[in-house]
N, C-alpha and C positions, 0 to 999 in steps of 0.2 A: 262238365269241363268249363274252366273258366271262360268267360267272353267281353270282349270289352270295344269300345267305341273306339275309332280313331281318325284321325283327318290324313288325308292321303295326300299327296305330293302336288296334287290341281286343285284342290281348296276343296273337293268330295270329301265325303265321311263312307268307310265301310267299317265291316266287323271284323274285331283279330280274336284269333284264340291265340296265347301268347302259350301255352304247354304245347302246340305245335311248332310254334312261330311261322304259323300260317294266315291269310287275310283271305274273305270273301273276291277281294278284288286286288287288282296292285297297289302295293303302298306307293307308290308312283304317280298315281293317277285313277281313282274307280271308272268315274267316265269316262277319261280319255280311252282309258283300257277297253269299256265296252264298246265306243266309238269306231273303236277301229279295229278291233278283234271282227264283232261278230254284228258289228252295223258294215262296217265299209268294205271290209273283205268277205262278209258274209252276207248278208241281205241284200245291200245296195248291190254285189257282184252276180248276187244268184238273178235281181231283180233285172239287170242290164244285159242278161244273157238273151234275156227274151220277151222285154216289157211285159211280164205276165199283170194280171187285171188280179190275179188272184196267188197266193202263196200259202205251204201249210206249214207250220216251223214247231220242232220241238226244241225244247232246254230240258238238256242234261243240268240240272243242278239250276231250278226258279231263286234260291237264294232271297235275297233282298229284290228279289223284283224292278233292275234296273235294266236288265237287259231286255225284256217285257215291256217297261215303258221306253227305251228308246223306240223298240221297234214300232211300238203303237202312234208314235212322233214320224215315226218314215212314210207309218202308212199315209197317214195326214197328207203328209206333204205330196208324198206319191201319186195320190188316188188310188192306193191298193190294196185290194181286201186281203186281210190274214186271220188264219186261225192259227193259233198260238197254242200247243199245249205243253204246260210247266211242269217236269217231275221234279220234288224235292220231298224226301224222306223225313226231313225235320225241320218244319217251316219255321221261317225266325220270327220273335215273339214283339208282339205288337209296340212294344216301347221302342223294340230296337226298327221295325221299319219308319214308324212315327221320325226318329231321329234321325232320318238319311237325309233328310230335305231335297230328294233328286228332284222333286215337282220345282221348287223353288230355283232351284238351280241353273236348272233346264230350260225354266217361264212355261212351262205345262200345269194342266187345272191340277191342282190335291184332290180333286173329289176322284180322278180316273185312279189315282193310285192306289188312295184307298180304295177304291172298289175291287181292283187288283188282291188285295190283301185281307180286305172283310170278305168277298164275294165265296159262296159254297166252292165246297170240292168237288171233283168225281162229276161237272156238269156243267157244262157249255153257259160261258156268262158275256154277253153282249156287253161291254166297253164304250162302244162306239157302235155305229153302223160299218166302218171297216174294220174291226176288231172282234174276235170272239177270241176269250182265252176260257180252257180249261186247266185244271190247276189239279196235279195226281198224285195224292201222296204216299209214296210208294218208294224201293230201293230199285237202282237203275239195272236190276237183273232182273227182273217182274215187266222188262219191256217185250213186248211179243207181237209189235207191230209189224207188219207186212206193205211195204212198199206204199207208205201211206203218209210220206212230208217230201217238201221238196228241199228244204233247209233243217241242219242241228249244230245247234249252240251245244259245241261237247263244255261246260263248262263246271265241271265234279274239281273238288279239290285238288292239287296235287299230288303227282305221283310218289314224290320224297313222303308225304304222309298218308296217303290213302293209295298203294300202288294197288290194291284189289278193282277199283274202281278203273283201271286200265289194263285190265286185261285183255289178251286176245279175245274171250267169249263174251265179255261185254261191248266189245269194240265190232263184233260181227253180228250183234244184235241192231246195233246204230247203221250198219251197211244192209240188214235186211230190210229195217226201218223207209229204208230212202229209196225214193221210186229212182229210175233210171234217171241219171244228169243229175240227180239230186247232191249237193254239197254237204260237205262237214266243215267246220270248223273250231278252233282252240286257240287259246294262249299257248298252250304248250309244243314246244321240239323237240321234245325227248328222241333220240336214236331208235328208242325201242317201240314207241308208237307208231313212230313213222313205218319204222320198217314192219311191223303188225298190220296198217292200213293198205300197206303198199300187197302184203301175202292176202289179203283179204279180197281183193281187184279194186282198188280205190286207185284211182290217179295221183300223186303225193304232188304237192307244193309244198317247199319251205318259203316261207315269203318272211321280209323283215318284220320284227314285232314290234310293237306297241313302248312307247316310251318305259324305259327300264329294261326291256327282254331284245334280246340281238335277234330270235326268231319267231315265228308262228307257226302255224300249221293248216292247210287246205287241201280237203282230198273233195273228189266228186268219182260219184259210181256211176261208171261207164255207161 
């Protein structure tokens, strides 16, 4: 499938596949998007519930690896230890993270990023001393965790092009995933997720979205 560069609406770079007419991030904004999708309503809210010292976060859909390095920038700021772990089924190829310049953009070291993106798979890789990421590469129906993050970045494609990836049975994997009070979060409002999260016993929030989108999405298990 074709793939191709493009500058997004805050001066970010993500990837488009234009045979979907779909982008890693919003054409709107890459950062902003991550900022406030799954930094501000996600991390910072889960982190403020209870100033934990410590967090466990998975990503549905590691991608271009931005939403990894914001968080690893939160923890900084924070003081707070996280372990990160990425699932992404078909990691994007080193020219194209090379060209995202989020290190630059952000005024974060290039050396974390790339370590992010060279570092093994399948095996806890020290970042930092408040960071470990592991990086899975695997389809998000191969998750079989048990009550073992306190944060997930649902962040899989589009349901308009990938609705398998929104299933109810994938969607009840991410709830078995997350210990109690544990959060989800998304870009997307779909009717049909929500109301899937809500059968599943997640608490639903629609919260306003991210420049470009009128909604979001936040559930947390009871």
């Amino acid at each position: 499938m074709k793939r191709e560069l493009i500058q997004t609406g805050d001066g970010s770079w993500t990837i488009q596949l234009p045979d979907w007419d779909e982008q890693y991030h919003s054409k709107h904004g890459a950062i902003a998007e991550a900022k406030y999708v799954f930094i501000k309503q996600g991390l910072q809210h889960k982190h403020e519930l209870g100033s934990f010292l410590s967090l466990s976060v998975l990503e549905i859909g590691f991608g271009t690896g931005l939403n990894a390095l914001l968080s690893l920038g939160f923890a900084k700021d924070h003081k707070i230890e996280l372990h990160y772990t990425g699932m992404e089924a078909f990691p994007v190829a080193e020219q194209e993270w090379q060209a995202m310049r989020y290190p630059e953009d952000l005024g974060m070291p290039l050396a974390d990023f790339q370590a992010m993106h060279e570092g093994p798979w399948e095996q806890p890789l020290s970042i930092d001393p408040l960071f470990t990421l592991t990086k899975q590469q695997r389809t998000f129906d191969q998750l079989d965790a048990e009550q073992a993050f306190d944060l997930i970045y649902f962040d899989a494609f589009g349901p308009r092009v990938q609705p398998e990836l929104w299933h109810r049975d994938i969607l009840e994997k991410t709830f078995n995933a997350l210990k109690p009070g544990g959060v989800w979060v998304s870009y997307c409002a779909k009717g049909d997720v929500r109301r899937d999260l809500q059968s599943l016993g997640f608490e639903v929030e629609r919260l306003d979205g991210p420049p470009g989108k009128r909604h979001m999405l936040r559930a947390t298990k009871p």
